[in-house]
C-alpha positions as CSV (number, residue, x, y, z in Angstrom):
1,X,0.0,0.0,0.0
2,X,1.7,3.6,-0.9
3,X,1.7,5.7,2.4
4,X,2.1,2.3,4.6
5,X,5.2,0.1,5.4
6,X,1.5,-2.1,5.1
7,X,2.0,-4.3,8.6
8,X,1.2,-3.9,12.3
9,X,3.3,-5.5,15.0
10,X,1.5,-7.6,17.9
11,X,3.5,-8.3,21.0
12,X,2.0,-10.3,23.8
13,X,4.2,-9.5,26.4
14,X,2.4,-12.2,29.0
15,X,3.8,-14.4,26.2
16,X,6.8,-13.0,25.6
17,X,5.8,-13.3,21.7
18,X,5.4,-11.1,18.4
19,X,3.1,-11.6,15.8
20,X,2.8,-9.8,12.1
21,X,-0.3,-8.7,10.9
22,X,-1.2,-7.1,7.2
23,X,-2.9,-4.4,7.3
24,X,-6.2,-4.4,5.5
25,X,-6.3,-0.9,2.9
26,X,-9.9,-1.0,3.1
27,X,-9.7,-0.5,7.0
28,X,-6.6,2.2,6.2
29,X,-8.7,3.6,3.9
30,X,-12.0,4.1,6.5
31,X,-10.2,5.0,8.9
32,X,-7.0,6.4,8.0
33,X,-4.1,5.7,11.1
34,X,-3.2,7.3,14.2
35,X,-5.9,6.9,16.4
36,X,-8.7,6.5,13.5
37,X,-7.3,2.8,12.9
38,X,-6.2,2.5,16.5
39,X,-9.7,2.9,17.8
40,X,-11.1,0.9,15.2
41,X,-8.8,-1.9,15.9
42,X,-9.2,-1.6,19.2
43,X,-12.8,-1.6,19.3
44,X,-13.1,-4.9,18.1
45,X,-10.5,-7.2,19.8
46,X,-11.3,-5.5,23.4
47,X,-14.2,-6.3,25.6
48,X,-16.2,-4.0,26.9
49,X,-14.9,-3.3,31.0
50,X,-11.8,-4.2,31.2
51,X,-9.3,-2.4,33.9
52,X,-7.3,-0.2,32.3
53,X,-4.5,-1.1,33.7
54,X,-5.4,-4.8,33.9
55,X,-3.0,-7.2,31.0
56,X,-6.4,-6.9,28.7
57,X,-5.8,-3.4,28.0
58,X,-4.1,-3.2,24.1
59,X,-1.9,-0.2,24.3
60,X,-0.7,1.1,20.5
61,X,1.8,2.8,19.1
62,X,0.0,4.0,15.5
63,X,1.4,6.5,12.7
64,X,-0.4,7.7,9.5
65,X,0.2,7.7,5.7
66,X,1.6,11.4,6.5
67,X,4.0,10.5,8.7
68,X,7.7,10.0,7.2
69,X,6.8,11.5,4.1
70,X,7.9,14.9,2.2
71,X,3.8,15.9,3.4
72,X,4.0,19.3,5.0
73,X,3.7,18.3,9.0
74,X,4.2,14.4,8.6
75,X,6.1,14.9,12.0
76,X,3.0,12.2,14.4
77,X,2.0,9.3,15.9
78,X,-0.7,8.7,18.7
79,X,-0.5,6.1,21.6
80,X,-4.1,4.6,22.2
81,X,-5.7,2.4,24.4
82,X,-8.4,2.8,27.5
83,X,-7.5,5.2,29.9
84,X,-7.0,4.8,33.3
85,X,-7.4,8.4,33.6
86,X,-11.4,9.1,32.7
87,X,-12.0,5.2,32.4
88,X,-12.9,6.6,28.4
89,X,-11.3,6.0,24.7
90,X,-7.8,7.4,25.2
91,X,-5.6,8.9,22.8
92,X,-2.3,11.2,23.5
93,X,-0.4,13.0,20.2
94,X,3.3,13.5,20.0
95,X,5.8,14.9,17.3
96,X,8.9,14.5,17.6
97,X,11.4,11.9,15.2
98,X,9.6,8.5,16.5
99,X,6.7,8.5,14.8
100,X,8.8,9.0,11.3
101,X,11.4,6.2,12.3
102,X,9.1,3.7,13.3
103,X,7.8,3.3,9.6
104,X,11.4,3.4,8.7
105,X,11.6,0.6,11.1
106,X,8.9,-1.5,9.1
107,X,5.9,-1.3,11.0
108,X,2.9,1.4,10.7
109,X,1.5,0.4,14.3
110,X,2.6,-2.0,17.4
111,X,0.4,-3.2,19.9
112,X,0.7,-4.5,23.1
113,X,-1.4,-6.8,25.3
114,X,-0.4,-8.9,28.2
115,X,1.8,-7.8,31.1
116,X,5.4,-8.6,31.4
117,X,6.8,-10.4,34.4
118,X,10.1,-8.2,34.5
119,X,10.7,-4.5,33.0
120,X,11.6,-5.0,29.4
121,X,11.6,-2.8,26.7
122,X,10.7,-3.2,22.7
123,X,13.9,-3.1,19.8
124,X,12.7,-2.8,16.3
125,X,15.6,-2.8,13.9
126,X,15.2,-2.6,9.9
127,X,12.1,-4.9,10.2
128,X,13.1,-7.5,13.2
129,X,11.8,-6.8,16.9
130,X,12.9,-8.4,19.8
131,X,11.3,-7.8,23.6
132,X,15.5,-6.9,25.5
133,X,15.8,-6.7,29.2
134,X,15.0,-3.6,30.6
135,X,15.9,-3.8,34.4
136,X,19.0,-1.8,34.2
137,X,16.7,1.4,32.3
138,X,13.9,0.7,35.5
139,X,13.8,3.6,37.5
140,X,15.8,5.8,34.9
141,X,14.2,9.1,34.2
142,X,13.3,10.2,30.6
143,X,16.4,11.6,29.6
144,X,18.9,9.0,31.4
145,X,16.8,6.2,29.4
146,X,17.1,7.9,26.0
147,X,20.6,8.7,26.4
148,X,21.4,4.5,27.7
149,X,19.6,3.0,24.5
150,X,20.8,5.6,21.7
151,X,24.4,5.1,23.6
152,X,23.8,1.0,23.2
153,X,22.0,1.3,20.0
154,X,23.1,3.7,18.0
155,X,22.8,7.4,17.3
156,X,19.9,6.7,14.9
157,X,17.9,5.3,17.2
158,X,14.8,7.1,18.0
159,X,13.0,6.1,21.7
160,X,9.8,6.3,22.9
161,X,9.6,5.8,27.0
162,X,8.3,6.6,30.1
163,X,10.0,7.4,33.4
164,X,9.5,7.1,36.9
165,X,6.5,8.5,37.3
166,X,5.0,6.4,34.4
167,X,6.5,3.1,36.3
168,X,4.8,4.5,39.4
169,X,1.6,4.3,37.8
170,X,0.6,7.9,37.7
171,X,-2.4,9.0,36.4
172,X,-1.4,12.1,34.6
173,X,1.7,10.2,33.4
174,X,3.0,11.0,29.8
175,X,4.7,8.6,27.0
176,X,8.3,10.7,26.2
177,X,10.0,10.9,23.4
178,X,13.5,13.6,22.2
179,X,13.5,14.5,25.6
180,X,10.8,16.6,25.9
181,X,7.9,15.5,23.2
182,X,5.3,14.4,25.1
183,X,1.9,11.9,24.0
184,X,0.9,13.2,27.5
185,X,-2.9,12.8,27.6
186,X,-5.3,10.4,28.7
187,X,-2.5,9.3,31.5
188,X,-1.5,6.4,29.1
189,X,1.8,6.4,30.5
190,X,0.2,4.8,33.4
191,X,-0.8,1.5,31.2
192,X,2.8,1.5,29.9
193,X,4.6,1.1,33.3
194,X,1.2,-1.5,34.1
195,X,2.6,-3.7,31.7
196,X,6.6,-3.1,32.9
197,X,7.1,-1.7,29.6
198,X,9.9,1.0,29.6
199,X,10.7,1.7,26.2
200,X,10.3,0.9,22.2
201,X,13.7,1.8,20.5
202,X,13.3,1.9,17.1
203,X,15.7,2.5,13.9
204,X,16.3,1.9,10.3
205,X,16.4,2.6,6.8
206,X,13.2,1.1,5.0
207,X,11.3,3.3,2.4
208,X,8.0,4.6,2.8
209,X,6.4,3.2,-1.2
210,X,4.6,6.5,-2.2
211,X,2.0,7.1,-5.2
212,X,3.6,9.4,-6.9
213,X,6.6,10.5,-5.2
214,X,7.5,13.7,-7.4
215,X,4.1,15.0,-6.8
216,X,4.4,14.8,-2.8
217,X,7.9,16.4,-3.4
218,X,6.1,19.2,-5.6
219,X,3.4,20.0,-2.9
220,X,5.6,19.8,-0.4
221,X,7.7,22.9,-2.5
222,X,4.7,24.5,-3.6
223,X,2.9,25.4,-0.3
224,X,5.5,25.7,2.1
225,X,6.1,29.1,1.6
226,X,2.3,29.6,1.4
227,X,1.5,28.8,4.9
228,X,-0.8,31.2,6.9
229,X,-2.7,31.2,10.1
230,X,-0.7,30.8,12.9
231,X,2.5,29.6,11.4
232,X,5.0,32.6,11.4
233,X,4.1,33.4,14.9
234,X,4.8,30.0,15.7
235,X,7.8,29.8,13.6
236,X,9.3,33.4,15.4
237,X,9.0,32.1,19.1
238,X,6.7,29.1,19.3
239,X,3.6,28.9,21.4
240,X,4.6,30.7,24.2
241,X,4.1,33.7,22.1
242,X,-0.3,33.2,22.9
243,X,0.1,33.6,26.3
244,X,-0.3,37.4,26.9
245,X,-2.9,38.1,24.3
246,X,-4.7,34.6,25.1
247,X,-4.6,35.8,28.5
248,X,-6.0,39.2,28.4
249,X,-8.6,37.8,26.0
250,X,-9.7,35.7,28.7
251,X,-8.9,32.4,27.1
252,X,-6.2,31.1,29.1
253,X,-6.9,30.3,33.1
254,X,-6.0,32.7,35.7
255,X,-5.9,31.7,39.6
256,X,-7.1,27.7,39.0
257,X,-10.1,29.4,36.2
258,X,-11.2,31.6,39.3
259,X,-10.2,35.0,37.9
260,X,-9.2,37.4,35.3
261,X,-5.9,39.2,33.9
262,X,-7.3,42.4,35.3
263,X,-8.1,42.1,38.6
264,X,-5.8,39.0,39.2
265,X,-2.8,38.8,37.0
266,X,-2.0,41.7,35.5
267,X,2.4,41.0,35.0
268,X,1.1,38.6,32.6
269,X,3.2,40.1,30.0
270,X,6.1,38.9,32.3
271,X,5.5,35.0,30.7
272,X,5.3,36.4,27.3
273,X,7.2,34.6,24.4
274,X,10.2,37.5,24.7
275,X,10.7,35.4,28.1
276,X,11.5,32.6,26.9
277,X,13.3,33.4,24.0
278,X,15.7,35.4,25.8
279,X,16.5,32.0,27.4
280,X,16.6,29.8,24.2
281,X,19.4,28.5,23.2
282,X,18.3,27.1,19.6
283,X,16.0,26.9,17.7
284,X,13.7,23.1,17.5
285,X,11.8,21.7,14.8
286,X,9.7,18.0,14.1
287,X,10.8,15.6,12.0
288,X,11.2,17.7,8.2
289,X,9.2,20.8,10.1
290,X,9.1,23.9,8.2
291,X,7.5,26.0,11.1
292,X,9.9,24.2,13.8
293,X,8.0,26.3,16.6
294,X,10.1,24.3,19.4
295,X,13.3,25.2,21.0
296,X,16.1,24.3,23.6
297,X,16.5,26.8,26.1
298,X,20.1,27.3,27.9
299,X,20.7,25.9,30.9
300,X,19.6,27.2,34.0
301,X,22.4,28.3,36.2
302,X,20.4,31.2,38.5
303,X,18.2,30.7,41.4
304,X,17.0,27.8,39.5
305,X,19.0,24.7,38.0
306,X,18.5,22.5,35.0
307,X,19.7,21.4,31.7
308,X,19.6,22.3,28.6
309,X,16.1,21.3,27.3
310,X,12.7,21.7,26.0
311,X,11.0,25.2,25.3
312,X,7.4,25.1,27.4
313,X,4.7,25.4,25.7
314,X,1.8,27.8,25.9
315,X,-0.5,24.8,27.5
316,X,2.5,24.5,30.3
317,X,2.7,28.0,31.0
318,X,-0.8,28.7,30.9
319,X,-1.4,25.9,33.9
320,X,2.1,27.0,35.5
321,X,1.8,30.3,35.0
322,X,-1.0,32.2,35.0
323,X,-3.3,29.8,37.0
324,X,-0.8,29.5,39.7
325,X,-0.5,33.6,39.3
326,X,3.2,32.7,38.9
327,X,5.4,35.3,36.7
328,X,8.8,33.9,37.2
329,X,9.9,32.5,33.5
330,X,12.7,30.2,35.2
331,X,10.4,28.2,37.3
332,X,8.4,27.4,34.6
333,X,11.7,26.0,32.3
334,X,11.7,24.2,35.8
335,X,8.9,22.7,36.7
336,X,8.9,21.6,32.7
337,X,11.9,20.6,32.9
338,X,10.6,18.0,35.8
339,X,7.5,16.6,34.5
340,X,9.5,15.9,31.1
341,X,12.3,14.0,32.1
342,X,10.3,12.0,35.0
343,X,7.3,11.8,32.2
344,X,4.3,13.8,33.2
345,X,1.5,15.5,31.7
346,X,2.3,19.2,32.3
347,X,-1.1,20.2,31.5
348,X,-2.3,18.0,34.3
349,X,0.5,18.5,36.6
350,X,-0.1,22.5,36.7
351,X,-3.8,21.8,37.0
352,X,-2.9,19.9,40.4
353,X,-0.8,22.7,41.6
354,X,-3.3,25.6,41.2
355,X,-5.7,22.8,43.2
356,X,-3.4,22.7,45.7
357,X,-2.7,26.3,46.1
358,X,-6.5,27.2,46.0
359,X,-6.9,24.1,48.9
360,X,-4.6,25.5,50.9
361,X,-5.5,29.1,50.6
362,X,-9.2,28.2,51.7
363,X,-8.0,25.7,54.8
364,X,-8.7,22.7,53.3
365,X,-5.4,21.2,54.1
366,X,-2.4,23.0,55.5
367,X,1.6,23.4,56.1
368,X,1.7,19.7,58.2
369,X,-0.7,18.1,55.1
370,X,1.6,19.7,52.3
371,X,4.8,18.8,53.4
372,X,5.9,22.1,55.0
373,X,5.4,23.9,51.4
374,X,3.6,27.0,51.8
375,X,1.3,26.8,48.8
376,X,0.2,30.1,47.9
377,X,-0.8,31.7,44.7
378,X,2.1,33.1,43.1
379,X,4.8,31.3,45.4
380,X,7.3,30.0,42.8
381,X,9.4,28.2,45.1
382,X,6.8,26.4,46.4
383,X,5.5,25.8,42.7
384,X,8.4,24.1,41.8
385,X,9.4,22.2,45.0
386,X,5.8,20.5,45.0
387,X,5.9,20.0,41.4
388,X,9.3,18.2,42.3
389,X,6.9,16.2,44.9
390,X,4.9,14.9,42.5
391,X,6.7,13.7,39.5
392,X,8.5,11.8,42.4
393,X,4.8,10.8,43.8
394,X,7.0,11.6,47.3
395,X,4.4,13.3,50.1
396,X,1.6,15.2,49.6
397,X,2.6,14.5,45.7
398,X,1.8,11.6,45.9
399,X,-1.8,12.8,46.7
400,X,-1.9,14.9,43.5
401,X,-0.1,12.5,41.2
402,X,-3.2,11.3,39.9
403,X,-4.7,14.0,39.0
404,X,-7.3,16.7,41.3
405,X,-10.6,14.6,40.8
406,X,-9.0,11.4,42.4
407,X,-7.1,14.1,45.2
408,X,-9.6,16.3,45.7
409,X,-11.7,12.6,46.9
410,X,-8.5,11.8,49.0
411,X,-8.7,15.6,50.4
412,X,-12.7,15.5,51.1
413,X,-13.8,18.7,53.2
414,X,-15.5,20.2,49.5
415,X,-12.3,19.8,47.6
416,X,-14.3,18.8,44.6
417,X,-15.0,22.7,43.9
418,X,-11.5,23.5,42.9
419,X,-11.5,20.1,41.3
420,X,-11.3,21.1,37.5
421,X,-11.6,18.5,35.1
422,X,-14.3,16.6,33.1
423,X,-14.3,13.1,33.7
424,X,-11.2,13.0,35.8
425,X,-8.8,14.8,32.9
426,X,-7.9,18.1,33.7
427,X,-8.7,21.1,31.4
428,X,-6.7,22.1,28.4
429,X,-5.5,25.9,28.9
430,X,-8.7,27.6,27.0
431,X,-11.3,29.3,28.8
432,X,-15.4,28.2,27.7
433,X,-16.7,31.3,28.8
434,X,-14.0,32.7,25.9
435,X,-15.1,30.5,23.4
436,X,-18.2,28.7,24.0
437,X,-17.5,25.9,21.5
438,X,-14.7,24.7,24.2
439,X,-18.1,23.6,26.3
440,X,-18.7,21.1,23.4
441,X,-15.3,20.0,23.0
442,X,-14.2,19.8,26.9
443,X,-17.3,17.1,27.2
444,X,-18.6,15.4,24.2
445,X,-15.1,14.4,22.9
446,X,-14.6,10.7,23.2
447,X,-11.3,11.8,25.5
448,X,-12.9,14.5,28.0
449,X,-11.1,18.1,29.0
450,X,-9.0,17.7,25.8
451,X,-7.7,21.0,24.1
452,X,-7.2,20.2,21.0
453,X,-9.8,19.1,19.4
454,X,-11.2,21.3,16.4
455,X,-14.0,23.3,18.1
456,X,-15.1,27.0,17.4
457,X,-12.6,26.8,14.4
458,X,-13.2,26.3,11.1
459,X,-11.2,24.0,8.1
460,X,-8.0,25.6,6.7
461,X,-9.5,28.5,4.0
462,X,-12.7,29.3,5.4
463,X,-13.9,32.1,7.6
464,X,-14.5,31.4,10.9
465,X,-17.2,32.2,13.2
466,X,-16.0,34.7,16.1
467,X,-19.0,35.5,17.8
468,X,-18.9,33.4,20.7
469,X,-22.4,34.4,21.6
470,X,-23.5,33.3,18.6
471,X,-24.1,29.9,19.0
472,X,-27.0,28.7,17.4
473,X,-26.9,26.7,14.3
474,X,-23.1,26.0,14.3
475,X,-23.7,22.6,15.3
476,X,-23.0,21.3,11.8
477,X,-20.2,23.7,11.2
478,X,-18.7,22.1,14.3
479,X,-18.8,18.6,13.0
480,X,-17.0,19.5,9.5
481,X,-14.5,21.1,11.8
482,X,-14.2,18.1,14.4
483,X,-14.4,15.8,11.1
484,X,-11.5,17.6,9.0
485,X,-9.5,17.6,11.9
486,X,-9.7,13.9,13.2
487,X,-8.5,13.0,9.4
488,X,-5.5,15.5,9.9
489,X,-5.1,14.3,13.3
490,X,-5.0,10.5,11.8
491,X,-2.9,11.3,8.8
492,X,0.3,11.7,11.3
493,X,-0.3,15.4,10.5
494,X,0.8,18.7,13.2
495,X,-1.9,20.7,13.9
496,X,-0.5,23.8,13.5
497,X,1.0,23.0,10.1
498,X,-2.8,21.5,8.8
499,X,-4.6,25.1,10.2
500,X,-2.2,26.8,8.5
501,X,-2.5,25.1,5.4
502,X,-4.1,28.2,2.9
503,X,-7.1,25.8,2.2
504,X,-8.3,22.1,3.4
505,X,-8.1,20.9,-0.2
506,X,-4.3,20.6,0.1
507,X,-4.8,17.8,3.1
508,X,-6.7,15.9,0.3
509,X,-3.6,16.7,-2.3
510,X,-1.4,15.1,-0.3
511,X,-3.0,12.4,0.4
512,X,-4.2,11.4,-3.1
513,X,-0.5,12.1,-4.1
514,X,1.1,9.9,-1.1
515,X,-1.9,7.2,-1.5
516,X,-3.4,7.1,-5.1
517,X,-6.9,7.1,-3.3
518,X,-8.9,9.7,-5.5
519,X,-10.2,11.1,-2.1
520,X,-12.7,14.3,-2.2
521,X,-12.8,17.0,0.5
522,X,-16.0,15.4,0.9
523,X,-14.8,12.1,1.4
524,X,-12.5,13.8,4.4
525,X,-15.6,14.9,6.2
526,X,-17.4,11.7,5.9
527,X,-13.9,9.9,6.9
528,X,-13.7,12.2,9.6
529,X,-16.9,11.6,11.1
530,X,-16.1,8.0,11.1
531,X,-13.6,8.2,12.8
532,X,-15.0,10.9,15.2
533,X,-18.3,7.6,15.8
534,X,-15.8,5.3,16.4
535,X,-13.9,6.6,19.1
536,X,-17.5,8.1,20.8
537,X,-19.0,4.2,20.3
538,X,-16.0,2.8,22.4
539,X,-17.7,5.2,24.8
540,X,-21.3,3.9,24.6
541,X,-20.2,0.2,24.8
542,X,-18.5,1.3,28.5
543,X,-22.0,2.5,29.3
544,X,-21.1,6.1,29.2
545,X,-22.9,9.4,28.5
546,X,-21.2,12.2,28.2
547,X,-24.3,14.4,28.6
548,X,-23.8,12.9,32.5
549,X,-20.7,14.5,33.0
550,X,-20.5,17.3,35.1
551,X,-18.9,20.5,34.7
552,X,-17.0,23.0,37.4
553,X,-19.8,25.9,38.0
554,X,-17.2,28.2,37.5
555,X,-15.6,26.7,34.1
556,X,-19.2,27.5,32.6
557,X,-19.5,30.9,34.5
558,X,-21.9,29.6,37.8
559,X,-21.4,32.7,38.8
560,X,-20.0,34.5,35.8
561,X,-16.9,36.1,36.6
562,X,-16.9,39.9,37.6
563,X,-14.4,41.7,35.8
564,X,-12.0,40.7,32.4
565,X,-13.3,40.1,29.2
566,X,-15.4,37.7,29.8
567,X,-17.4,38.9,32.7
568,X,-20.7,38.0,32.8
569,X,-20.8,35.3,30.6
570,X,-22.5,31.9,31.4
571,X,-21.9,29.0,28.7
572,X,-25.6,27.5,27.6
573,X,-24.2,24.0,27.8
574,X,-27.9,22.2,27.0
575,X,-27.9,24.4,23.4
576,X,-24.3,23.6,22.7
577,X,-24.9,20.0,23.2
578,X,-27.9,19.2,21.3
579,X,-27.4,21.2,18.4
580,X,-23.8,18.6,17.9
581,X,-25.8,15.8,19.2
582,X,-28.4,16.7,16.5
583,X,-25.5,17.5,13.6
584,X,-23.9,14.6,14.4
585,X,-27.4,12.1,14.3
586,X,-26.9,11.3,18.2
587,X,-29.3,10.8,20.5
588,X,-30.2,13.8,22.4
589,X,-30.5,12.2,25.6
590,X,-28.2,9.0,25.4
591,X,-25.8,10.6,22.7
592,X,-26.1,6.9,20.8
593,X,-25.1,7.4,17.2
594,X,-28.1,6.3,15.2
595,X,-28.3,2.9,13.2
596,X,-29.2,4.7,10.3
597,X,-26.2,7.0,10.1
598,X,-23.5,4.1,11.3
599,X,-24.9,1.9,8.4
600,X,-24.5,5.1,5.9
601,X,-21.1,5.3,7.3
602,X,-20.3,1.9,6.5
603,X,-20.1,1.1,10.0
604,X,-23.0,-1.4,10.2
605,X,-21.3,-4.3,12.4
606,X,-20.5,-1.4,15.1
607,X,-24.4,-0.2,14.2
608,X,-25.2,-4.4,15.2
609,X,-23.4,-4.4,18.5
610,X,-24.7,-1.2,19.8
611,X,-28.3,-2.2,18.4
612,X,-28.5,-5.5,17.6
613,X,-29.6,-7.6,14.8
614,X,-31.8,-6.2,13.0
């Protein structure tokens, strides 16, 4: 198949055994890779209530027909399986060089099922895998581990691992790859250290077989130096350059989603992009990136110490930053610095801070509870020495290292209002009451409180909707975006390089030209909202609604907040959720796709599970 190495590797680590599997192109061809054709796979060889991080959990490893390839932002891949996290479909994205080199490797997915008896770790080399001994990398962080194999392997080896924290079965623990790319979400890092799995090193030389390879190549020439949207931002200093106007907009979180720039936070500017650049010491891009919006900042030799390594992000700064009302740029390299190299979610990870501060602030717990930390808003030193705490799940971390909704039921005593997350995943760093479509997104997504999925926004070329009051009717402009971007999202594609893509046709151009599939823009919707059912009817076979989740007051403006830009607002959740539920041929009140739209979907055996014969 052109835009597949065309096989998925099993390993059974009960078993200790690997197994080859073809992969079907009319399955590729539904549902496209990354977590399109992990959920689909997944779907149908798991049962239904399984414990995540029992040996029956199948944990994946899946790239698209983008990634490897000369297609603008072929950078991805996406770890799957059930999380342990929201007891949901979980998913987590990364960049990085793995994704890329595991198709040079020979395989376009792995799967594991089973749990091993010791730590071992997964070497795929040109084509032949073998399960190595990994009791000498146990207990390694992120870093030390990458470092070991590439020193044993080879150079060109690219690794994908987890650390401590991940070994340690932490909830909000991330899978880590080039020291500091992170498939963070949906705590699968958790079910990696359930089944004493450390690492998959991965290396060689095998081609990708393309269509029409001059064609890709041409693309690739032709709209590089067209890309719009966010890209030269991005490409100047990265995504810490949203922080100050995100925040003053009201989009980004200020004191644990409790307050505004103006009345609360008003040094924002002191996190801004400049911040961080000043501190960069180059320049970092994805595999063939032509935006390259990361960087490696110098080391830290002031007040604060640490290595050379990854820029934060606008998500980390936004949960250590301005919803901690913390302004100091070198605690944030910090605390980053931490969760990457013991391999945590930093989203999740500055959530459970602000949690604590706000616990302790209101008497909930205190000095004696916390470890002798005083955790108050602002306190950097305290940011970062409990931060310290819980990558090491040492103390009161060790209360917060699975996130706030399973501390916040550890702390009791009405913890559960400074609790915010949907499902048990902590929020992604935009505000609802800024953009009411985040409502939507934060609770109907098959993986709950996630940020970036394609809500409010509109596909590459078209003019988006700004009026965040405006709500009604955008129900089926939401599901073309949602759709367009779980195709995207499954190619192996970056975000930020597909929304700055000058129109959504040139997703389909590359695609025809890496596949030879003769897809339409209308194909990409439909595809899209396949692969948007699937992942949603994982959910419904668990038994769960989505419509039953509840919501923070305060993250849907119960009270609206008093001053900033989005004062006064309340989010009209029941409006937002029907008018998707009704674009998207769901049940209003049990969100159950209907057996009419699966079967036009060509999804008619998933249509006879949820239904029955008939």
């Amino acid at each position: 198949m052109n835009g597949y190495m065309g096989k998925t590797l099993w390993v059974d680590l009960s078993k200790n055994k690997l197994t080859e599997e073809i992969l079907d192109e009319k399955l590729c061809r539904d549902y496209i890779g990354g977590y399109g054709l992990g959920a689909r796979i997944l779907f149908s060889r798991m049962k239904k209530g399984i414990d995540p991080l029992g040996p029956e959990n199948i944990l994946g490893f899946v790239t698209g027909p983008f990634s490897g390839t000369p297609a603008l932002g072929g950078s991805r891949y996406v770890v799957v399986g059930k999380s342990p996290l929201t007891g949901t479909w979980g998913d987590a994205n990364s960049g990085g060089n793995f994704g890329p080199q595991l198709k040079f490797a020979g395989y376009d997915a792995v799967f594991f099922t089973g749990i091993s008896a010791k730590p071992v770790y997964l070497l795929i080399d040109n084509g032949v895998a073998e399960i190595k001994n990994a009791a000498s990398l146990w207990g390694k962080d992120c870093y030390e581990t990458e470092d070991m194999l590439k020193n044993q392997l080879g150079r060109d080896t690219e690794v994908a691992c987890i650390g401590p924290a991940g070994e340690k079965l932490s909830l909000i623990s991330a899978v880590m790859t080039d020291k500091g790319r992170a498939a963070a979400r949906s705590g699968l890092g958790a079910v990696m250290g359930s089944k004493r799995l450390k690492a998959i090193a991965v290396k060689g030389k095998m081609e990708i077989p393309l269509f029409d390879a001059a064609k890709v190549v041409e693309l690739r020439k032709n709209y590089m130096t067209k890309l719009a949207g966010p890209s030269p931002l991005l490409k100047s200093v990265g995504t810490p350059v949203f922080t100050n106007f995100l925040a003053k907009l009201g989009d980004t979180p200020i004191k644990n989603w409790s307050g505004s720039c103006e009345a609360d936070f008003p040094q924002v500017e002191k996190i801004y992009g400049n911040g961080f650049i000043e501190r960069q010491q180059r320049k970092y891009g994805c595999y063939r990136c032509v935006i390259a919006c990361g960087g490696h900042m110098k080391e830290g030799n002031g007040e604060y110490q640490y290595p050379s390594s990854h820029k934060p992000e606008y998500e980390t700064i936004g949960m250590f930053g301005a919803s901690c009302l913390n302004d100091n740029v070198e605690s944030i390299i910090k605390v980053n610095h931490l969760c990457n190299s013991y391999g945590v979610d930093t989203i999740s990870a500055g959530s459970c801070i602000a949690f604590t501060i706000e616990c302790y602030e209101n008497g909930l717990i205190s000095q004696k509870d916390t470890d002798g930390i005083e955790m108050t808003w602002g306190n950097h030193k305290s940011i970062v020495a409990m931060t310290e705490k819980l990558v090491k799940r040492e103390g009161f971390g060790g209360i917060i290292a699975d996130g706030v909704k399973v501390a916040s039921e550890k702390i009791g005593k009405g913890a559960e209002q400074y609790a915010m997350h949907m499902q048990g995943q902590e929020y992604g760093a935009h505000d609802p009451r800024f953009n009411y479509h985040y409502a939507s997104s934060y609770r109907m997504d098959a993986t709950p409180g996630r940020h970036t999925r394609a809500v409010g926004s509109s596909p590459p070329g078209s003019t988006p909707d700004f009026d965040h009051n405006a709500w009604s009717g955008r129900g089926e402009a939401q599901k073309m975006a949602i759709s367009f971007q779980h195709v995207g999202d499954s190619v192996g594609c970056c975000m930020f390089v597909s929304d700055s893509y000058p129109n959504a046709n040139v997703l389909v151009e590359f695609l025809n030209a890496i596949t030879g599939w003769n897809f339409t823009l209308d194909d990409v919707f439909k595809t899209g909202e396949r692969i948007l059912d699937i992942r949603h009817c994982f959910n419904i076979r668990e038994g769960l609604n989505p419509l039953k989740y509840k919501s923070p007051d305060r993250m849907i403006g119960k009270p609206p907040l008093k001053t900033g830009p989005t004062a006064g607002r309340t989010v009209d959740e029941e409006t937002i959720d029907r008018e998707l539920c009704e674009a998207m041929s769901w049940d209003v009140k049990t969100t159950k796709p209907s057996r009419q739209r699966l079967i036009e979907l060509d999804m008619a055996d998933i249509a006879k599970e949820l239904y029955g014969a008939g």
